[in-house]
C-alpha positions as CSV (number, residue, x, y, z in Angstrom):
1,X,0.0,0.0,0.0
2,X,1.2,3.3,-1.0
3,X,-0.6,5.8,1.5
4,X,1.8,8.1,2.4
5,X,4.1,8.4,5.8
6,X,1.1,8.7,8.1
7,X,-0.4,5.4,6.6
8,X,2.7,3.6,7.1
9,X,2.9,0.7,9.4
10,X,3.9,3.1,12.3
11,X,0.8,4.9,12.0
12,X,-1.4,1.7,11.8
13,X,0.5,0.5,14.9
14,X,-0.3,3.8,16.9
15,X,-4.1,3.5,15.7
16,X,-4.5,-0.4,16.7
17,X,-2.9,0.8,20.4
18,X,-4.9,3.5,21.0
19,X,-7.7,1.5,20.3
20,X,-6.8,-1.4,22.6
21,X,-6.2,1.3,25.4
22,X,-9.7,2.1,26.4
23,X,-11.6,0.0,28.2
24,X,-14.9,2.2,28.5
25,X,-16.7,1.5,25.1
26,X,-17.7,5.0,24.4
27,X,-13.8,5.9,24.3
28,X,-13.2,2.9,22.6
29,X,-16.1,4.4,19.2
30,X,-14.4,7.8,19.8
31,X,-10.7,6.2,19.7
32,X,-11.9,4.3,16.6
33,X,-13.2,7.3,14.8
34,X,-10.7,9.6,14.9
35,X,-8.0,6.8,14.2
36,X,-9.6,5.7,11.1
37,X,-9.7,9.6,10.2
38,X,-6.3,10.3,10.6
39,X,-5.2,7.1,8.8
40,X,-7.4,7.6,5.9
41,X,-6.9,11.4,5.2
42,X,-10.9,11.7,5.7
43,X,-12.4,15.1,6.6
44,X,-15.2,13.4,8.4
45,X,-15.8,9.7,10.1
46,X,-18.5,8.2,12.1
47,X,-19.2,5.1,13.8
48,X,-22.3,3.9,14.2
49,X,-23.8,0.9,16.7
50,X,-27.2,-0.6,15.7
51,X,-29.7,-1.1,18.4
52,X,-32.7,-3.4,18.1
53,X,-35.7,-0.9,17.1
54,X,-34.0,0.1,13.5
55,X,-32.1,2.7,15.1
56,X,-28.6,3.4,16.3
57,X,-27.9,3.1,19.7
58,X,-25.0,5.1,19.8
59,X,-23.6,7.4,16.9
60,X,-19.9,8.9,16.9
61,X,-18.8,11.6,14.4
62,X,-15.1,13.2,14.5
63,X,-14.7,16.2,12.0
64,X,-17.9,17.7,13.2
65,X,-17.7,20.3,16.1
66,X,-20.6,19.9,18.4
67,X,-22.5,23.3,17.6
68,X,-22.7,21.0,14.3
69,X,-23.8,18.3,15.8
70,X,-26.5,19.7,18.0
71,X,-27.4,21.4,15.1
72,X,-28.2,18.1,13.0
73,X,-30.9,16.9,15.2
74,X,-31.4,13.4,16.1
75,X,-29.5,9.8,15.5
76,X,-29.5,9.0,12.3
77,X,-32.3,6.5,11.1
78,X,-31.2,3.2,9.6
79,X,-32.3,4.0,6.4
80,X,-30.4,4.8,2.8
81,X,-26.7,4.0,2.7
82,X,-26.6,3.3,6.6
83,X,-29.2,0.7,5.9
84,X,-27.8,-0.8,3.2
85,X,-24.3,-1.0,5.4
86,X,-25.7,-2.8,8.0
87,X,-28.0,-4.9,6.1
88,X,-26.2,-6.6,3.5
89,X,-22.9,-6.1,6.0
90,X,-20.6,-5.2,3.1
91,X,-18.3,-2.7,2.3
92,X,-19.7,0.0,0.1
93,X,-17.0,2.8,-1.8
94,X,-18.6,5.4,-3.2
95,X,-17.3,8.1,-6.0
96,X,-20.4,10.5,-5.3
97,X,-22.9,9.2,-2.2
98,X,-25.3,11.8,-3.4
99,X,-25.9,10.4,-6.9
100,X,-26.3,6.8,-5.6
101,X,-30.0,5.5,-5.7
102,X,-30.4,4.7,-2.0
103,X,-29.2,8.4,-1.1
104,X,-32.3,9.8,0.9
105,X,-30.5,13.6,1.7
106,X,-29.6,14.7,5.6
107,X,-30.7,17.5,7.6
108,X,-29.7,21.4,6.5
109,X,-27.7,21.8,9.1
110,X,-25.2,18.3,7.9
111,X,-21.8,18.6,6.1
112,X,-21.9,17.9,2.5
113,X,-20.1,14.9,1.5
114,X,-19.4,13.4,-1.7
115,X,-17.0,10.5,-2.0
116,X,-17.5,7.6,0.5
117,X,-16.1,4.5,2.4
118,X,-18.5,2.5,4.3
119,X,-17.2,-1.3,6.4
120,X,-19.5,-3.3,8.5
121,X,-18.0,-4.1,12.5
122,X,-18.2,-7.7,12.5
123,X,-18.0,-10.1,15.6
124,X,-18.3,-13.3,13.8
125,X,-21.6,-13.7,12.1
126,X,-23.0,-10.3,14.1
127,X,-22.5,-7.2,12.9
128,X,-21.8,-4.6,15.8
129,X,-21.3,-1.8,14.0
130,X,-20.5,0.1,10.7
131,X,-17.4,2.1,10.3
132,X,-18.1,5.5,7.6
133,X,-15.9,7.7,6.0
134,X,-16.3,11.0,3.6
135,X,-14.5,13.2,2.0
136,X,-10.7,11.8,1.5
137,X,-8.5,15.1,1.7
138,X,-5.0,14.0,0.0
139,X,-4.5,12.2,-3.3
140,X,-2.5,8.8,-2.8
141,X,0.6,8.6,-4.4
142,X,0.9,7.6,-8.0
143,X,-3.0,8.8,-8.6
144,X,-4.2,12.5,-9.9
145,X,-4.7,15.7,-8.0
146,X,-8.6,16.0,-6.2
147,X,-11.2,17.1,-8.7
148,X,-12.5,20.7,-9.0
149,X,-14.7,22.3,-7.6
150,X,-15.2,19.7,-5.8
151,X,-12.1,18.9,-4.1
152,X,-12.0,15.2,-3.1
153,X,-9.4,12.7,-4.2
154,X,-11.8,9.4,-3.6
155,X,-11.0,6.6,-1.4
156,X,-9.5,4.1,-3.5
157,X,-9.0,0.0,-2.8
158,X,-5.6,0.4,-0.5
159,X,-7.8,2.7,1.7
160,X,-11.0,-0.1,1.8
161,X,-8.3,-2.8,2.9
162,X,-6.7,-1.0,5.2
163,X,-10.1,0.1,6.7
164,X,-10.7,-3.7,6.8
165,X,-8.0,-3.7,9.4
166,X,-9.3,-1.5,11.0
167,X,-12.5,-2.9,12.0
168,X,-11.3,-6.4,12.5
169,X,-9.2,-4.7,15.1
170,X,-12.0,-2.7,16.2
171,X,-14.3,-5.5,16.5
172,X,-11.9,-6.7,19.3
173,X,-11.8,-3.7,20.9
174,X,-15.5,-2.6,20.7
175,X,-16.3,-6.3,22.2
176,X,-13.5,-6.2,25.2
177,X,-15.1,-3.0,26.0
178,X,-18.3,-4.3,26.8
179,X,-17.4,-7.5,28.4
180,X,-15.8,-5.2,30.9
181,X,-19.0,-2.6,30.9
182,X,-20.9,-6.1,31.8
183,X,-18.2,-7.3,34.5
184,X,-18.5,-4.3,36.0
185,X,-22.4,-4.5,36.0
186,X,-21.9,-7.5,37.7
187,X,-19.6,-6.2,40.3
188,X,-21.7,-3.3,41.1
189,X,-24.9,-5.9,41.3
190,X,-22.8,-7.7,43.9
191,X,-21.5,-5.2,46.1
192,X,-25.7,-4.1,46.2
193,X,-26.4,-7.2,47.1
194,X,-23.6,-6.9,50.0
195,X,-24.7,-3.6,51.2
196,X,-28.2,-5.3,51.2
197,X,-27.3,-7.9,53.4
198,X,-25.4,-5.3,55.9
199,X,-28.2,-3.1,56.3
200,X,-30.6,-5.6,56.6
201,X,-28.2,-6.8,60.1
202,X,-27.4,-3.2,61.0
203,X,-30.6,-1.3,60.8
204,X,-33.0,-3.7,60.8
205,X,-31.5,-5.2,64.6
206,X,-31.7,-1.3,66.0
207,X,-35.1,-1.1,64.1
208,X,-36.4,-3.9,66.2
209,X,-34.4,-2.9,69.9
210,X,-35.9,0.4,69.2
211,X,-39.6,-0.6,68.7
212,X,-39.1,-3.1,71.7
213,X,-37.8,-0.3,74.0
214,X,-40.5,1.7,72.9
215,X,-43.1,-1.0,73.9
216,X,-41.4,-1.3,77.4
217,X,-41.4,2.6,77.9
218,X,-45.1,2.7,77.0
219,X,-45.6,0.3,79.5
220,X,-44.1,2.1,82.3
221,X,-45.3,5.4,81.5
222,X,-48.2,5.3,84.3
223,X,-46.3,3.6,87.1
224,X,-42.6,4.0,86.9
225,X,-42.3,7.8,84.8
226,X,-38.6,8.1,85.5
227,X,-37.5,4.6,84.1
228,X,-39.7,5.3,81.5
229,X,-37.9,8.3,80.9
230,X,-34.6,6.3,80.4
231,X,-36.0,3.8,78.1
232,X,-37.3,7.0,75.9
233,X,-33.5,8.3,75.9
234,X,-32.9,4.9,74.9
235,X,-35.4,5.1,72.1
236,X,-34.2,8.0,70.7
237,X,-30.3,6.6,71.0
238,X,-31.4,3.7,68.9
239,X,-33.0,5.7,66.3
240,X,-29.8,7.7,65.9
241,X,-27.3,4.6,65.5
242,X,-30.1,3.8,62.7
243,X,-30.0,6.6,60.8
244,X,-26.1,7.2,60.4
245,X,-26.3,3.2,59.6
246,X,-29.0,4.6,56.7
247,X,-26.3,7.2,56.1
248,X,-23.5,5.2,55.8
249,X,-25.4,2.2,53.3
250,X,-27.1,5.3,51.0
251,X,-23.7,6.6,50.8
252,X,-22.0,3.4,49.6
253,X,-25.3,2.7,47.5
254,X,-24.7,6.1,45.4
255,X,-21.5,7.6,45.2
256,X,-21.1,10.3,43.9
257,X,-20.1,9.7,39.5
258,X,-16.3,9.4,39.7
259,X,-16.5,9.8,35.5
260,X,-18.1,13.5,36.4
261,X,-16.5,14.4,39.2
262,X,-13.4,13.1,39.9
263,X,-11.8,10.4,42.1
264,X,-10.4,13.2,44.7
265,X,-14.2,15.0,44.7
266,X,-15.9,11.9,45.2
267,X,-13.6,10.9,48.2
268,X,-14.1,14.2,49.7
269,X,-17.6,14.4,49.2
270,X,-18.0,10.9,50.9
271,X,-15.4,11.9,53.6
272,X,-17.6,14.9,54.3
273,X,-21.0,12.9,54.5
274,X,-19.7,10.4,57.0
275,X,-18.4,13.2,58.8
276,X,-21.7,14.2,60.0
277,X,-22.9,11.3,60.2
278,X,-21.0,9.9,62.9
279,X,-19.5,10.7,66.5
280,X,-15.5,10.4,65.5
281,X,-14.0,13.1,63.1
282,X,-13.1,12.1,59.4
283,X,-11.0,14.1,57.4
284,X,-9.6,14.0,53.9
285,X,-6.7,15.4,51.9
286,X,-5.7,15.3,48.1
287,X,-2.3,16.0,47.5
288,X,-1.6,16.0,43.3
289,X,-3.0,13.0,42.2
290,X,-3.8,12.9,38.7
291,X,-6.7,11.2,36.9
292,X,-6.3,7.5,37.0
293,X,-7.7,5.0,35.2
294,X,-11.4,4.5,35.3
295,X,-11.1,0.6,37.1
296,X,-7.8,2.4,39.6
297,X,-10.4,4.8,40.3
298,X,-13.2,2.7,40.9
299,X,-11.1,0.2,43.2
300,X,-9.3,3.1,45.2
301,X,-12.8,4.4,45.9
302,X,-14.4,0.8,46.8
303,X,-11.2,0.3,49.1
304,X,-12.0,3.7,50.8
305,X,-15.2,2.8,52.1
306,X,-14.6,-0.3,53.3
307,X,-11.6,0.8,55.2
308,X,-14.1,3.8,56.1
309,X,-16.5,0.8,57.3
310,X,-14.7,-1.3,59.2
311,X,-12.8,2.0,61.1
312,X,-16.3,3.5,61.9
313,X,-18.3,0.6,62.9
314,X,-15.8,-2.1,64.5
315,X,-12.7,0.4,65.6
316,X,-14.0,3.0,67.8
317,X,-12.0,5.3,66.8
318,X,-12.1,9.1,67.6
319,X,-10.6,10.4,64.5
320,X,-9.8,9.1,61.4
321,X,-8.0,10.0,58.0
322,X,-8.2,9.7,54.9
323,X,-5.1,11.1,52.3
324,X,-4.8,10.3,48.7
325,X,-1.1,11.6,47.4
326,X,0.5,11.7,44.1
327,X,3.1,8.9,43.7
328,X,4.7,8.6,40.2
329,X,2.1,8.4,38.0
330,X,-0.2,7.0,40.0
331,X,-1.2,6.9,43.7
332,X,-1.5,6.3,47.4
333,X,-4.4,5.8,49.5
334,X,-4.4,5.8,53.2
335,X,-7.2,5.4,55.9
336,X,-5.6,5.7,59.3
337,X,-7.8,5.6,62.7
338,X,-6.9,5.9,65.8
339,X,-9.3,2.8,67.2
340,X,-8.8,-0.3,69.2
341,X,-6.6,-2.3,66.3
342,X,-6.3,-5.8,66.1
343,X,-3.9,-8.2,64.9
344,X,-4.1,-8.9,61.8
345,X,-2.8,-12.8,61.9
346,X,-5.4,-13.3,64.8
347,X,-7.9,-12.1,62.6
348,X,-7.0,-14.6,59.6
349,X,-7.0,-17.6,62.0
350,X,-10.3,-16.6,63.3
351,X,-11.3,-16.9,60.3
352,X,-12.8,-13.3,60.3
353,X,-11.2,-10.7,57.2
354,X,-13.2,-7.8,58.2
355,X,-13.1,-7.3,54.5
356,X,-9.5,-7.3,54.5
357,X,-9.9,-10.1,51.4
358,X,-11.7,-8.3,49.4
359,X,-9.6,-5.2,49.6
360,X,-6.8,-7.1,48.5
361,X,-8.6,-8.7,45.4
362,X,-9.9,-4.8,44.7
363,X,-5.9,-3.9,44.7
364,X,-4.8,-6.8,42.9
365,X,-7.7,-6.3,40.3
366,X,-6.4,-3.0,39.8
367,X,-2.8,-3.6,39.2
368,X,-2.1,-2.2,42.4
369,X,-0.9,-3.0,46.1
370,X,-2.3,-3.6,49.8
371,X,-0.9,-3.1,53.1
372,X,-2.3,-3.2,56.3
373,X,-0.8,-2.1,59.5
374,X,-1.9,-2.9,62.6
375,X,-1.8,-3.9,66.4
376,X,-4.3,-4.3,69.4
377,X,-4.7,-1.0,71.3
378,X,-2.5,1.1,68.2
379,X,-5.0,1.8,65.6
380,X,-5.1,1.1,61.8
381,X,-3.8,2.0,58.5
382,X,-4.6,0.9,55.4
383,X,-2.5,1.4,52.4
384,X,-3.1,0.8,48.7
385,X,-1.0,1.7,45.7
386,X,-1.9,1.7,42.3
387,X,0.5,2.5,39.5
388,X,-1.7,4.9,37.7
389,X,-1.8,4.6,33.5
């Protein structure tokens, strides 16, 4: 293939990494995009995924600023070209879209393009996708200048194969991508149904102390006032410890969106609610840390509140910190308190882990690291690297 420098196998390299980098499948379509752009000399390029109502479920364009695209209107209907594409699940290359039959015109506000390169995203017998290109910018080597007025060279049959590439490689990508969106479904399905659990043994035990303590102050309201007195102080005591355990369990159950705000925001904003929640004072610092990757993030944050957990319900402790600090390119969470401690092999043999396992799997998962320090009477500090990207 004779493509030019940026087409070389260098730049086909760079595009099949970039691709393989993401793990979020909306970065993964954008990644796509603009790699088969660049590679191509295309002005525009858009990636669409079919849903199952004869429309797209998701629809990525690069080459179109978004005043553009807000401008455009809606997802584009499977009909025309598009249809045809994901249809007959063929590659279509085009010397004018607008002159062939199936052309059905686009919205006032859409680019006009003329020549056009069109590959179906296969997984196996499945297409997940279709993979469109317009305009090609440069002539290839060894062919004429672009046409006037028009000013488009024409994709030619080097650019269809090496587009063919790029969607086998994209068909990886794209389906990695959502076996991880699904894993992490799962995850978050399992650590509801563990939060479940806890607050059905937390609150639901000081739901039914309080409404027997209730019964017995009721009781002695007429004969004994004063003990009936304490067993109201009681009451109200009870329904205290049950709300910061409703605290604590909505706080787990929605965190705050680390992909809008942040992994630092989200910790403080957690720190903060806990805070007021219970009797001992938490506190947070950020010192530098960069963004991380989206499953470092998510597994730094999951490891913060169960070290937040354990120190607030099982510890006692007066005070406790939390730090998150730059360290390379990644970095460093601690949660220190300043509770009762324990030893940590007396704990294993027990055959209690305090969630001290699944910390560790959370680090390991991550690419990262876990330490715990630890001693009857000295407190607790929990450590976990991660390497960052």
């Amino acid at each position: 293939m004779s493509h030019g420098p940026r087409s070389g196998l260098a730049a086909v390299s760079s595009a099949l990494l970039a691709m393989s980098r993401h793990l979020e499948v909306r970065d993964v379509l954008k990644t796509i995009v603009a790699s088969a752009r660049e590679l191509l000399d295309a002005q525009y390029a858009a990636l669409g995924v079919p849903d199952d109502h004869g429309g797209f479920a998701q629809f990525v364009v690069d080459g179109v600023s978004e005043e553009q695209w807000k401008a455009i209107g809606p997802l584009p209907r499977q009909h025309g070209i598009l249809a045809a594409m994901l249809r007959e699940a063929r590659a279509e290359r085009l010397a004018d879209v607008r002159k062939d039959p199936r052309f059905e015109g686009w919205p006032s506000a859409h680019p006009d393009l003329v020549d056009f390169l069109g590959l179906p995203i296969r997984d196996g017998d499945e297409v997940i996708g279709a993979l469109f290109l317009a305009n090609k910018l440069r002539p290839v080597e060894g062919h004429p200048p672009c046409p006037e007025p028009e000013g488009s060279c024409g994709f030619t049959q080097d650019d269809e194969e090496l587009l063919g590439i790029l969607a086998q490689h994209a068909a990886i990508a794209l389906t990695n991508a959502r076996l991880y969106e699904r894993s992490r479904e799962l995850t978050i399905a399992e650590e509801r149904s563990r939060l479940a659990h806890e607050l059905h043994d937390a609150v639901s035990q000081k739901l039914f102390s309080l409404r027997l303590t209730a019964q017995a102050a009721a009781r002695l309201v007429d004969r004994d006032p004063s003990r009936a007195k304490g067993e109201l102080q009681q009451v109200a005591a009870l329904a205290a410890e049950a709300a910061d355990e409703l605290r604590a369990a909505v706080v787990e159950l929605r965190p705050a969106a680390l992909d809008e705000d942040g992994l630092v925001a989200t910790l403080r904003t957690q720190v903060q609610v806990l805070d007021r929640a219970h009797s001992a004072r938490v506190t947070f610092a950020g010192r530098g840390v960069k963004a991380l990757p989206a499953s470092q993030e998510e597994a730094v944050l999951r490891v913060a509140q169960e070290a937040l957990h354990n120190a607030l319900r099982h510890s006692g402790a007066d005070h406790v910190d939390v730090t998150l600090d730059r360290r390379g390119s990644g970095a460093v969470l601690r949660v220190t308190d300043d509770g009762s401690g324990f030893d940590p092999r007396a704990v294993r043999r027990a055959g209690r882990h305090l969630g001290l396992v699944s910390m560790r799997d959370r680090a390991s998962g991550a690419g990262g690291t876990l330490t715990v320090e630890s001693a009857p009477g000295k407190g607790t500090t929990i450590e976990m690297e991660v390497p960052g990207g």
